[in-house]
C-alpha positions as CSV (number, residue, x, y, z in Angstrom):
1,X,-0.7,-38.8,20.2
2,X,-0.2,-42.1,18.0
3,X,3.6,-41.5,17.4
4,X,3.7,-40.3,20.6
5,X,3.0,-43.0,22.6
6,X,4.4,-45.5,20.5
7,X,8.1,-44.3,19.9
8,X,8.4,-41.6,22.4
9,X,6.3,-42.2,25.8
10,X,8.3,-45.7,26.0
11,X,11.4,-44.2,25.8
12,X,10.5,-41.2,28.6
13,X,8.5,-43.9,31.0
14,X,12.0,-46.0,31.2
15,X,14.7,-43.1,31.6
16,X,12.4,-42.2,34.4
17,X,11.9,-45.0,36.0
18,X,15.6,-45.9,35.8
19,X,17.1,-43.1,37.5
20,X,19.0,-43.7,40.7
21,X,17.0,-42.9,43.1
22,X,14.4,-45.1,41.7
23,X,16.4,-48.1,41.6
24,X,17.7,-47.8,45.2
25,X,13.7,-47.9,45.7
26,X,13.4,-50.7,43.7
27,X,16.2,-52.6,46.1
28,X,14.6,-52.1,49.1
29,X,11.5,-54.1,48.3
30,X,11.9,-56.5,45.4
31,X,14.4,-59.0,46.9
32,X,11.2,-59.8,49.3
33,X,9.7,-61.7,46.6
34,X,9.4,-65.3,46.7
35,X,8.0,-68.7,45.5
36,X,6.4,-68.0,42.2
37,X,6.1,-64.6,41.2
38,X,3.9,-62.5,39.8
39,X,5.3,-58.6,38.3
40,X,3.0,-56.1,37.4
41,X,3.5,-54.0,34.7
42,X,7.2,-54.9,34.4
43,X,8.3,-52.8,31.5
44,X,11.6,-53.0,30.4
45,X,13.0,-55.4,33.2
46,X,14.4,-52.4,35.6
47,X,13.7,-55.2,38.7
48,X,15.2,-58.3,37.2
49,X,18.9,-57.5,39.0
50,X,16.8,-57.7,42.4
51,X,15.2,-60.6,42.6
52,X,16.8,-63.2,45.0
53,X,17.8,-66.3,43.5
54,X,17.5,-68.1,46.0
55,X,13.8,-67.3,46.8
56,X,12.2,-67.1,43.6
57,X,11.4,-70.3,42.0
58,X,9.5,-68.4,38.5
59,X,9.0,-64.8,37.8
60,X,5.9,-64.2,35.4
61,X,6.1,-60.4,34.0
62,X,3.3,-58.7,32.6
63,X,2.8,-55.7,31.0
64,X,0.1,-53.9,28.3
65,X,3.5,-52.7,26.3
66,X,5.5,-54.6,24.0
67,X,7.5,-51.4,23.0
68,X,8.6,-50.7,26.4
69,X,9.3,-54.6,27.3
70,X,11.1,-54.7,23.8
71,X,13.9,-52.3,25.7
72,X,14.9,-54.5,27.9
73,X,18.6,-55.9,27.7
74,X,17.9,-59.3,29.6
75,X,18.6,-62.8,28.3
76,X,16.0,-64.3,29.8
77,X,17.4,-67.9,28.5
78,X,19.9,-67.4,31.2
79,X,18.4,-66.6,34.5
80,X,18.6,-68.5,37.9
81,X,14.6,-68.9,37.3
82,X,11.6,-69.5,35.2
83,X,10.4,-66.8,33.6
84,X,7.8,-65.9,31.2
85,X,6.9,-62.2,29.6
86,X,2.8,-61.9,28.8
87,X,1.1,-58.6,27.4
88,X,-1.3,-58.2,29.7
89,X,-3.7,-55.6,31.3
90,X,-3.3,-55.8,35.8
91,X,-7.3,-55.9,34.7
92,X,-7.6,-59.1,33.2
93,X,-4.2,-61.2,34.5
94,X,-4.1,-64.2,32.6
95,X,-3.7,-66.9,35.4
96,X,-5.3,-69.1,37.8
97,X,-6.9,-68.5,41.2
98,X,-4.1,-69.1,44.0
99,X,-1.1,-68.8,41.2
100,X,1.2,-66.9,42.8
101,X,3.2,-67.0,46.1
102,X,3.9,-63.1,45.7
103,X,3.5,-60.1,43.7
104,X,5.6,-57.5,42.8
105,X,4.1,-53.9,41.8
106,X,6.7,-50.5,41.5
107,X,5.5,-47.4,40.1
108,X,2.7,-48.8,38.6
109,X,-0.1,-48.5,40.7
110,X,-0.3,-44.5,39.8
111,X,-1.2,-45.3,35.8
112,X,-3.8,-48.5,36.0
113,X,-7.0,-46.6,35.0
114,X,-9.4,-49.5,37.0
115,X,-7.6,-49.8,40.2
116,X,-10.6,-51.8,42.0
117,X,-10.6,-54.9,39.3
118,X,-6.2,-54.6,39.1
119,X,-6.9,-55.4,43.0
120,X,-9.6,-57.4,42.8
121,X,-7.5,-59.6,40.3
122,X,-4.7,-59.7,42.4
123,X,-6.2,-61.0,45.3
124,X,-7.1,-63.7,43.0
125,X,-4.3,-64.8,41.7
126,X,-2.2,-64.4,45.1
127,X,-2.0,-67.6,46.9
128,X,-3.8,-67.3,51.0
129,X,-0.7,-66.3,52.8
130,X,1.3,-64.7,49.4
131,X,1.9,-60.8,50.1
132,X,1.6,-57.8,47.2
133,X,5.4,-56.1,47.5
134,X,4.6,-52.6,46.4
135,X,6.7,-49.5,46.2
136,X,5.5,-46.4,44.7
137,X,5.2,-43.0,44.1
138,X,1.7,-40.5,45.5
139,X,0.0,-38.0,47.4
140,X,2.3,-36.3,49.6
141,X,1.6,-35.2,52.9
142,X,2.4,-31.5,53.1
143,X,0.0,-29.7,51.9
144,X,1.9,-27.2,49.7
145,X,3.4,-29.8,47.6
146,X,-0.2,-32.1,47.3
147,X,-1.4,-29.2,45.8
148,X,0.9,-28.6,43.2
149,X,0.2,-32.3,42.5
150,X,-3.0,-31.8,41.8
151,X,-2.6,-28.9,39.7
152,X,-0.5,-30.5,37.4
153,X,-2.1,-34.1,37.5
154,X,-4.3,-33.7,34.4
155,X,-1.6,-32.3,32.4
156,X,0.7,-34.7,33.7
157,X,-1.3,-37.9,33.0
158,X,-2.1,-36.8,29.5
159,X,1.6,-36.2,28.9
160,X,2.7,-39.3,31.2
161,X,0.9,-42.7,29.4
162,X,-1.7,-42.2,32.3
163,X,0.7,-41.9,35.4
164,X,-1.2,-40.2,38.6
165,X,1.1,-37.8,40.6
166,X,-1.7,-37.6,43.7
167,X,-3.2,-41.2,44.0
168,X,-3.3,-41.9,48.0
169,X,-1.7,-45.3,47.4
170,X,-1.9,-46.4,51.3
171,X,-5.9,-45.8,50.8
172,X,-6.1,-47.4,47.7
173,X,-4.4,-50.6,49.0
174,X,-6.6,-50.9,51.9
175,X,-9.9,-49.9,50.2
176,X,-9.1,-52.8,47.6
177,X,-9.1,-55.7,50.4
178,X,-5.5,-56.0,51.5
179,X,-3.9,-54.8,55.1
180,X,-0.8,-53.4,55.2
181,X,2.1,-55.2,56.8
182,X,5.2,-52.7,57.2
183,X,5.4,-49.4,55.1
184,X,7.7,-46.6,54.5
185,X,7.5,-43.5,53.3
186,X,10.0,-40.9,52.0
187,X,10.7,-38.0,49.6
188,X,13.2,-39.1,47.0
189,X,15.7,-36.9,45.2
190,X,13.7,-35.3,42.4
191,X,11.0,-33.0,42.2
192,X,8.6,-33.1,45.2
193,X,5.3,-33.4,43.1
194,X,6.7,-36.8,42.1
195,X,9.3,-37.8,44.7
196,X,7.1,-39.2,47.7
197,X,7.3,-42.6,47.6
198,X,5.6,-45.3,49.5
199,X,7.3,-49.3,49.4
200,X,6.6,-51.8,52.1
201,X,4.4,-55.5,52.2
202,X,0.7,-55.9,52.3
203,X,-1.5,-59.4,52.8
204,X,-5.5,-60.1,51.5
205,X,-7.8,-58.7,54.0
């Protein structure tokens, strides 16, 4: 699985994430972010076109991949903001207590193996009165399709660098000491099993 997650699992993870009905996801949630930013697990820079200029003052991006960062096709000398790319793990974020205004997580959340420290960090590093923007894929709600998704969940996650089809992402939020602002939730185009989506604000507990 070497070769495999190297070369190949990069290249799958970002046409995936890319497609259309992803990015109009993506819109709906990361122009929200302000002040100095915090991106979890940013990949290859699929957000970077949403950000508001005018509300972000520095955009620090981390992610465990160089490969997958490595795609991106951004000239980061030439944005409207600071920004800085670190290899990191959500586990262990390198930065100080109270760092960040906001936080920025999409389609993430669903492949972090240690959910309760990825939280427990960010509520570190978030500011008192910063918000975690989040958008999402997880559990769906009828009961047909959640089972599919946990049918194929072990294959998938093997297959898929770790991704989760059934994570209750809702309940994982709120179990990991944040409250939940606004949310919406929606099937996507796609196939069901990985189509229902969740985006909306939370705040610390």
């Amino acid at each position: 699985m070497g070769i495999y997650n190297k070369y190949l699992l990069p290249k799958i993870i970002d046409w995936t994430c890319s497609k259309k009905p992803n990015m109009k996801q993506r819109e709906k949630i990361v122009p929200e972010a302000f002040g100095n930013v915090l991106e979890i697990g940013i990949g290859s820079g699929l957000n970077m076109s949403f950000y508001d200029k005018g509300k972000v003052k520095s955009l620090t991006g981390i992610d465990p991949s160089n490969e997958i960062w490595n795609k991106n096709q951004i000239d980061t000398t030439n944005l409207p903001f600071e920004f800085q790319f670190v290899q990191a793990f959500a586990e262990e974020i390198p930065a100080d207590n109270n760092a960040y205004d906001s936080a920025v997580v999409t389609y993430t959340l669903c492949s972090i193996p240690d959910l309760a420290s990825a939280f427990e960090e960010l509520r570190r590093v978030i500011k008192p009165g910063g918000v975690l923007l989040f958008c999402e894929h997880g559990k769906a709600p009828d009961k047909a399709v959640e089972k599919w998704q946990n049918f194929v969940n072990p294959l998938w996650k093997k297959l898929g660098g770790g991704c989760n089809l059934n994570r209750d992402i809702p309940d994982l939020i709120l179990q990991n000491g944040f409250k939940i602002q606004q949310m919406d939730t929606m099937y996507i185009p796609g196939w069901k099993p990985a189509s229902f989506n969740f985006w909306g604000r939370a705040v610390t507990d």
